[in-house]
C-alpha positions in Angstrom: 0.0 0.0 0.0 1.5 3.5 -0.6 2.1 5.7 1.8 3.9 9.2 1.7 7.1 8.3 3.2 9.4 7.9 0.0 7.5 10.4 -1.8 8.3 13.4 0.6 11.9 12.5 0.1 11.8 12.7 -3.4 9.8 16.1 -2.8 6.4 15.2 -4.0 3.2 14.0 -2.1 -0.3 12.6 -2.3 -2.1 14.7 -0.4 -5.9 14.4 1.0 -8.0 17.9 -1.0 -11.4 18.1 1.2 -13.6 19.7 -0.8 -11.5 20.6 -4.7 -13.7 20.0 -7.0 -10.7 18.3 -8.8 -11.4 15.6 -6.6 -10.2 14.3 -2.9 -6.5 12.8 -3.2 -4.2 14.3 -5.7 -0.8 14.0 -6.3 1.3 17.4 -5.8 5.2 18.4 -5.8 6.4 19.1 -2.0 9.2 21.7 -2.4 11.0 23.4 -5.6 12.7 20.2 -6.2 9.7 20.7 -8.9 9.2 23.5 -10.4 5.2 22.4 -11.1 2.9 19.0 -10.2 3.3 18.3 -13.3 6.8 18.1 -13.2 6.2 15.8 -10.4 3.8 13.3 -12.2 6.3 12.9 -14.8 9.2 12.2 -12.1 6.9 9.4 -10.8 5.4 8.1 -14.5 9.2 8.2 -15.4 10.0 5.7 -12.0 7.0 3.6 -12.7 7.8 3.1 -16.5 11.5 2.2 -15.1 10.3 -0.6 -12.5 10.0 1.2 -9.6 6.8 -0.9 -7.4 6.6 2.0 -5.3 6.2 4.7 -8.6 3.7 2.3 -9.7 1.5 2.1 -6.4 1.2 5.7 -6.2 -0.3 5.6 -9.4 -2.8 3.0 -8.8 -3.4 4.7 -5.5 -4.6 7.8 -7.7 -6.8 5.5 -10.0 -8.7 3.9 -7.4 -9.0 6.7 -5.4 -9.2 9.7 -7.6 -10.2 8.7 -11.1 -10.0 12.1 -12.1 -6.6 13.2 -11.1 -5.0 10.0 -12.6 -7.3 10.8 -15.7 -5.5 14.4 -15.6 -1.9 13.3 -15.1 -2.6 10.8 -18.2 -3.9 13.5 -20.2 -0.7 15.5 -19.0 1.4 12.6 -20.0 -0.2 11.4 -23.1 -0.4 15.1 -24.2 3.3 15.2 -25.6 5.1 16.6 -22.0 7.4 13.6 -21.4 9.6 12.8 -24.8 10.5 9.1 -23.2 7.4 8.2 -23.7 7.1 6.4 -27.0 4.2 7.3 -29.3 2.3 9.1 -26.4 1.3 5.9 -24.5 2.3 5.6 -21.2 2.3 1.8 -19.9 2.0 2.7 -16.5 -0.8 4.9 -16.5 
């Protein structure tokens, strides 16, 4: 199950949003080790595409628990921001 540890070292979170209408858990950047979330969900795509279990988990954290903010960072991803990601298809998403 994820949890937050690793991900506040790394400088990025999932954090609990009461109320945003963008939904209740969404994945943020901590500190200026990111200069934007989105940087951040492409530092954690990027891990999960690489292996990582733990990259991976936070993402399937987001899709069973926020459809909408993995649906966003998929649109993010999908939308051209990460050239590593052949043809625009993300595997781990």
């Amino acid at each position: 199950m994820f949890d937050n540890t690793q991900a506040a070292d790394e400088g990025w979170v999932i954090c609990e949003c009461f109320g945003s209408e963008d939904g209740p858990w969404q994945m943020q950047r901590l500190d200026e080790r990111f200069s934007t979330d989105g940087d951040a969900w492409l530092h954690v795509v990027q891990q999960a595409e690489e292996g990582s279990v733990y990259h991976s988990e936070a993402l399937e954290f987001l899709r069973r628990n926020n459809p909408r903010e993995h649906a966003a960072i998929r649109r993010f991803i999908v939308g051209g921001r990460s050239p590593s990601i052949s043809g625009g298809d993300s595997q781990s998403l």
